[in-house]
N, C-alpha and C positions, 0 to 999 in steps of 0.2 A: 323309471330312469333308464334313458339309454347305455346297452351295453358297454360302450367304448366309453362316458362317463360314470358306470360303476368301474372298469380298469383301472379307470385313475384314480379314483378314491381307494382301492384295494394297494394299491402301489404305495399310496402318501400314508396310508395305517401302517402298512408296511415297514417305511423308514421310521415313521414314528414307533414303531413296535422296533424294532434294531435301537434306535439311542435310549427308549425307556428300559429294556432289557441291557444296554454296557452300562446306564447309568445304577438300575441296579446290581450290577455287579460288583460296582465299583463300592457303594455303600456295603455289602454283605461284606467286602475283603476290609474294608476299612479297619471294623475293630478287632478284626485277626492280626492287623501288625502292616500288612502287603499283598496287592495282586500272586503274589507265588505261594499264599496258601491255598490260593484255588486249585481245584481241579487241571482248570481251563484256564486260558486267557479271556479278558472280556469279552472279546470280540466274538465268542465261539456262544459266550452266552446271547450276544445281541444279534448273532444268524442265528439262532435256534428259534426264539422269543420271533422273528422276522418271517421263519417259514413259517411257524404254525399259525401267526398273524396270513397271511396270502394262499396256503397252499390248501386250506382247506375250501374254502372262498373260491381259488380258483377250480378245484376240478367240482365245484355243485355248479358252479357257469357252465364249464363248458360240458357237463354231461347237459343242464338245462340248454344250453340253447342248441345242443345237439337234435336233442329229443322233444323239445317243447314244439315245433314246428309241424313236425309229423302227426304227433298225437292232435294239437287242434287241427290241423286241416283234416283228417282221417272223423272228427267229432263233429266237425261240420258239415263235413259230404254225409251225415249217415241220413239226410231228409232227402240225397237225391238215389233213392235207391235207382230210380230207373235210369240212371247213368250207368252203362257194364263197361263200353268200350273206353282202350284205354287211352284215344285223343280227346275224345268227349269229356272225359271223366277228368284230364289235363287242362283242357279248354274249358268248362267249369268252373274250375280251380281258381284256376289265373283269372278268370273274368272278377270273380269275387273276392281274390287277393287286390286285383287295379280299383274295382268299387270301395273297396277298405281303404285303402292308401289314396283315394282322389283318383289319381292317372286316366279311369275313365266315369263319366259322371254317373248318378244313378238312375236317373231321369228317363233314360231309355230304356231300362232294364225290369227284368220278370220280377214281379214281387217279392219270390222265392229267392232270387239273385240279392232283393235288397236286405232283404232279409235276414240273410248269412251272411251279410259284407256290414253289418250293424253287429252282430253276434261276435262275429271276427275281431273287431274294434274292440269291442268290450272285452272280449276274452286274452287281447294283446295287451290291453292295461292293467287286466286284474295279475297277469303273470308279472308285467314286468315293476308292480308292487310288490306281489311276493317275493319277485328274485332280489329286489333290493332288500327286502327287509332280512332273509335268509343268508344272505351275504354279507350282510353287516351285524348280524347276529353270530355267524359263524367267523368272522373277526375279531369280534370283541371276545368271543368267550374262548377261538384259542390262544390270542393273545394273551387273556387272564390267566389261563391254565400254564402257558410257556413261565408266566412273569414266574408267579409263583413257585415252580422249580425251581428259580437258578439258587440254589445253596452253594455253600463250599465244596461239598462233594459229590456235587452232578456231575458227571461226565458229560459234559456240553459236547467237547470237541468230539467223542464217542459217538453221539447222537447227528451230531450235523455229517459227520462224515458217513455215517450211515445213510440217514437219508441223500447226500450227495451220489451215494457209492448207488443208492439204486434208482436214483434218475439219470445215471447216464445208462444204468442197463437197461431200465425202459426207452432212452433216447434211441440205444442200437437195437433194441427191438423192435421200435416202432419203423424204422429203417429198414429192417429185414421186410417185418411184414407188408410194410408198402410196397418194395418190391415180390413180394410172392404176390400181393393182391392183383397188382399192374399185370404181373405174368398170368393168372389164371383169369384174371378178367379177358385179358387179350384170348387166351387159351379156347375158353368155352364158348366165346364167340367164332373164334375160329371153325370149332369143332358145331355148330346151328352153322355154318357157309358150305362146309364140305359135306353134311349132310344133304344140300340141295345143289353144290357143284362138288361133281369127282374130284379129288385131290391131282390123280394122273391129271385133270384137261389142266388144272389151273398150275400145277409145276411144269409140265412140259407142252401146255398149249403154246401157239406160236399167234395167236391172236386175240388180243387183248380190245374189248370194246363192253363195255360195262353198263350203257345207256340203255339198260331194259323199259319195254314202252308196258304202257299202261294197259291195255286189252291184247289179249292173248290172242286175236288176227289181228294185230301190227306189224311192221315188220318188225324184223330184232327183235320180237318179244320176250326170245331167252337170252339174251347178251352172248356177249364171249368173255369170257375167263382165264386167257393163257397168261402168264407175268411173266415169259420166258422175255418178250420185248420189255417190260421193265425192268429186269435184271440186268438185261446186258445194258440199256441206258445206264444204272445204276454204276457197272460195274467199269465201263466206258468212260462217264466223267469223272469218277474218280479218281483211276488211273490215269486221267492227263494232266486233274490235279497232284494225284503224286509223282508226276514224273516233274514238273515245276516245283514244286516245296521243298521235295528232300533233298538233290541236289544243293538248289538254291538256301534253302535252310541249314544243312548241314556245313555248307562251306564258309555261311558268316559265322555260323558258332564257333568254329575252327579257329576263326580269323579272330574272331572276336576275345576268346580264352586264351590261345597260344603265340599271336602275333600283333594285335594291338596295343599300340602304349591306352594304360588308365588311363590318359585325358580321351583320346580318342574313344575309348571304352564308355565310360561315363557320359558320354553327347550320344553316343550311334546305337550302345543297346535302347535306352528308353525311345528315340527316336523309331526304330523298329517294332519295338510294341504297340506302337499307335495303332499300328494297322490291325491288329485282333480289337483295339476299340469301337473301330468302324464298322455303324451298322450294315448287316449282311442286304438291306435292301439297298443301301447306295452304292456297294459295291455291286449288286444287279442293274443297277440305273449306269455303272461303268460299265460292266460289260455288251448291255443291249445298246449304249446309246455310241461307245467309242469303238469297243474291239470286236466286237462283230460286224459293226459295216468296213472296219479295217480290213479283217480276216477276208469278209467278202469279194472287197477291191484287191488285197492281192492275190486272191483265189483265181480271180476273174485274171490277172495282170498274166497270169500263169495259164490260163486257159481252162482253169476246174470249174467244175460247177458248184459253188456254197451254198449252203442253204443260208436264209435269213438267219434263225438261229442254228444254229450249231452247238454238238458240242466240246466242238476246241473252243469256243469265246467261253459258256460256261464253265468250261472244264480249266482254263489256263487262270480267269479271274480267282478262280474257288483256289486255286495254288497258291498264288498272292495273297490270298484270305488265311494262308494256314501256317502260311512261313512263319509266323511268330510262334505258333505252335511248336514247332521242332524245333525253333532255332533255339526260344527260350530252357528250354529242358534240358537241349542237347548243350551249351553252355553253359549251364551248370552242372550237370552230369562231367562234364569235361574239367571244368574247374574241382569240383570235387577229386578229382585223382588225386591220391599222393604225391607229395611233390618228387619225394624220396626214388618214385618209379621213374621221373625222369632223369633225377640227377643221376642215378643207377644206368637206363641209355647212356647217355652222352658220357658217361667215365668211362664206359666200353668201347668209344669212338663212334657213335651214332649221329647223324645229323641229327637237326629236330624236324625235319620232314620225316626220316625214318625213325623216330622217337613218336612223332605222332600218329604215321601210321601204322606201326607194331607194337606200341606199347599204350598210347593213350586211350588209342580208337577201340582198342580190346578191351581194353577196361572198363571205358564207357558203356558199354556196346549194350548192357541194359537196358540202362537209363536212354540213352536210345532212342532203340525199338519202340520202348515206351513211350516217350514224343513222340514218334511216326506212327504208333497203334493211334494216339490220342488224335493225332491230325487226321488220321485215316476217315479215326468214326465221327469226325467235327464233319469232313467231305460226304461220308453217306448218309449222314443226317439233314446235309441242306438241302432247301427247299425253295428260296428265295432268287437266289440267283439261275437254279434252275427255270424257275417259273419263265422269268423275264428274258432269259441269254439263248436258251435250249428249247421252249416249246411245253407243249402237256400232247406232243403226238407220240405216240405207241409204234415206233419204227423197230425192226428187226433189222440191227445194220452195225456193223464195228465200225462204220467209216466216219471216222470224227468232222468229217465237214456235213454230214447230214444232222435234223432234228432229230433228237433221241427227247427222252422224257425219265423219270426214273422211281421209284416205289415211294419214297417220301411225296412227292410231287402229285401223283394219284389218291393219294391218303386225306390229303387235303382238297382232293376237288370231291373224293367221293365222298365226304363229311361235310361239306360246303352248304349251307341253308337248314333250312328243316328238313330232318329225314327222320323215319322210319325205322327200327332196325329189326325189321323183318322181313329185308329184300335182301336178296343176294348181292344188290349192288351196293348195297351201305354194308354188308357182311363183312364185303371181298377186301376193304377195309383192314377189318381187325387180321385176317388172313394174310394181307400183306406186311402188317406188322409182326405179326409171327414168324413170317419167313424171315424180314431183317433179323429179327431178334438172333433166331439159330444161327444165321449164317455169320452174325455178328460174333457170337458165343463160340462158332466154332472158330474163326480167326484169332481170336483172342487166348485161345487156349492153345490153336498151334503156336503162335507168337510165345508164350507164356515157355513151351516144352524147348524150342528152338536156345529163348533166351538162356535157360535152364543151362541147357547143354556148355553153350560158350562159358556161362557164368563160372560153372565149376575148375574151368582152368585156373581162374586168376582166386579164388577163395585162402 
């Protein structure tokens, strides 16, 4: 049985395991008088009776089909001993994964290939006989085990919240750990890059060309590795995206909280949120298709020289991309103030121009930063709009009317196809994710100490 149809069967014992276990409960309180000489409420008896129907069920699925994959494929490669390397050994694989599954016929293939793509088959149905039958066996008998508890004096409610209380610890655990795994993965790939490029050339090189050729008398054979012209693209369009956002974001939140009637309110905020619905590739298709030959023409009208792409057209569209970002947050952060702190201005004689800018904006001032950290890292995250608006050239230049390119942008051309990852050029990769990551962590944490500061006046 397929996976995704034992889920559903595991779900539908489930409910049925919840109404069999309230309806026993309801029978056990019965010839006590009343539901209140239980323990529990019914209901606590029919989630208990309900996990231990699904919960055991589910974690034999998903360690099995965690690990059931590995171990057959690993059982069937062991007749190709003189397979070592590890695309052959991958290529192999996958040839007699597509033999099993049809995709490619057999008819062409080694004996040895049909061989283990018949073995594979057989071995895929004997498991996914087992897994049903161990799943419906471990259903049925914790369900029987739940029923039979519920007495008058089980602490049902005890029990469920128990185990609630420690699935959501496993929830932030597995949370954490996916982030430590994401960081040391990234980490020790980094650390196999700079092993074979100097960390000096790739932080403070100034030339950046990564296309290492194939035979070592090619030319380029050892690439270049500076990201000092990624960085500054990076840090170039983003800052022409925040010089459009926060302004322009910050001034309808304003307008929005402190000077719009409701009706007005209720049309123009959701109207303004559309724009973070819109996907990041049409607003690329807006900027290569409208505001860069604009930018061009009046570049030209002025006598500058534009580049085709630029990154003022990337850089101003990605502003427009994020105003919802700050505007959003920052009008509720603004709404959230006390009302008390303004009534307090204005009894003192303060307009509400000077009521919002010394007493609203200070308060906010958070929440915020935090909209503008949040839009910051939306800007040095995209990749789409750069593609299209800005180029994938590796320029060393502040000058917003040239092509720049920027570190996410490279991330995905150097991972692009089948790759290898034992070239410095798919390495340089995880290394440039490493640098955002710091440099992201260290913003975030001066932003964090700054906020800190202000915050403690108004506490």
């Amino acid at each position: 049985m397929q996976a995704s149809n034992l889920l559903f069967i595991i779900i539908a014992l489930a409910v049925f395991g919840y109404f069999s276990g309230y309806g026993r409960s309801l029978r056990v309180a019965k010839p006590l008088g009343s539901i209140s000489k239980l323990h529990s409420l019914p209901s606590y008896y029919a989630m208990q009776t309900a996990i231990w129907v699904a919960l055991p069920a589910l974690l034999l699925m998903a360690v099995w089909l965690l690990a059931a994959d590995s171990i057959t494929h690993a059982y069937i490669m062991r007749g190709f001993e003189q397979v070592t390397a590890t695309s052959d050994y991958n290529l192999t694989l996958n040839r007699i994964i597509n033999v099993a599954s049809g995709a490619l016929p057999g008819a062409g293939q080694s004996a040895e290939i049909v061989a283990a793509a018949e073995q594979l088959q057989q071995i895929g149905a004997t498991q996914q006989w087992a897994l049903t039958v161990l799943v419906l066996t471990l259903c049925s008998a914790g369900g029987l085990w739940s029923w039979q508890r519920i007495k008058a004096d089980f602490r049902a409610r005890a029990a469920v919240e128990g185990m609630l209380q420690k699935f959501l610890l496993m929830s932030a655990s597995l949370a954490i750990l996916t982030t430590l795994g994401i960081v040391l993965s990234v980490l020790f790939e980094s650390i196999r890059f700079f092993s074979t490029v100097p960390i000096t050339e790739f932080v403070f090189g100034t030339s950046w060309s990564p296309q290492t050729a194939i035979r070592v008398d090619q030319i380029g054979s050892s690439g270049s590795f500076g990201a000092v012209p990624l960085f500054t693209g990076t840090l170039l369009i983003s800052a022409i995206a925040m010089v459009v956002a926060v302004p322009v974001g910050l001034m309808s939140a304003i307008y929005l909280a402190e000077y719009a009637s409701p009706k007005f309110r209720r049309s123009a905020k959701p109207l303004l949120e559309i724009l973070a619905g819109v996907p990041t590739v049409v607003y690329g298709f807006f900027a290569a298709l409208t505001v860069a030959p604009l930018i061009r023409d009046l570049g030209s009208s002025f006598g500058l020289d534009v580049a085709a792409e630029s990154a003022l057209a990337a850089g101003s569209v990605m502003g427009i991309m994020i105003i919802p970002f700050i505007s959003s947050l920052a009008d509720d952060v603004i709404t959230a103030v006390p009302q008390s702190m303004r009534d307090g201005s204005l009894a003192m004689g303060a307009t509400q121009s000077e009521t919002i800018r010394n007493v609203v904006i200070p308060a906010a001032l958070p929440g915020i930063v935090g909209g503008i950290l949040l839009a910051a890292s939306r800007a040095i995250g995209e990749t789409m709009i750069v593609v299209m608006a800005a180029g994938m050239a590796a320029n060393l230049t502040a000058n917003p009317l040239d092509a720049v390119t920027t570190v996410t942008v490279q991330i995905v051309t150097l991972l692009t196809g089948d790759q290898e990852f034992d070239s410095a050029k798919t390495l340089a990769a995880f290394a440039l994710g490493l640098m955002l990551f710091i440099v992201t962590l260290g913003l975030n944490f001066l932003a964090l100490r700054i906020v800190k500061k202000y915050r403690e006046q108004y506490d």
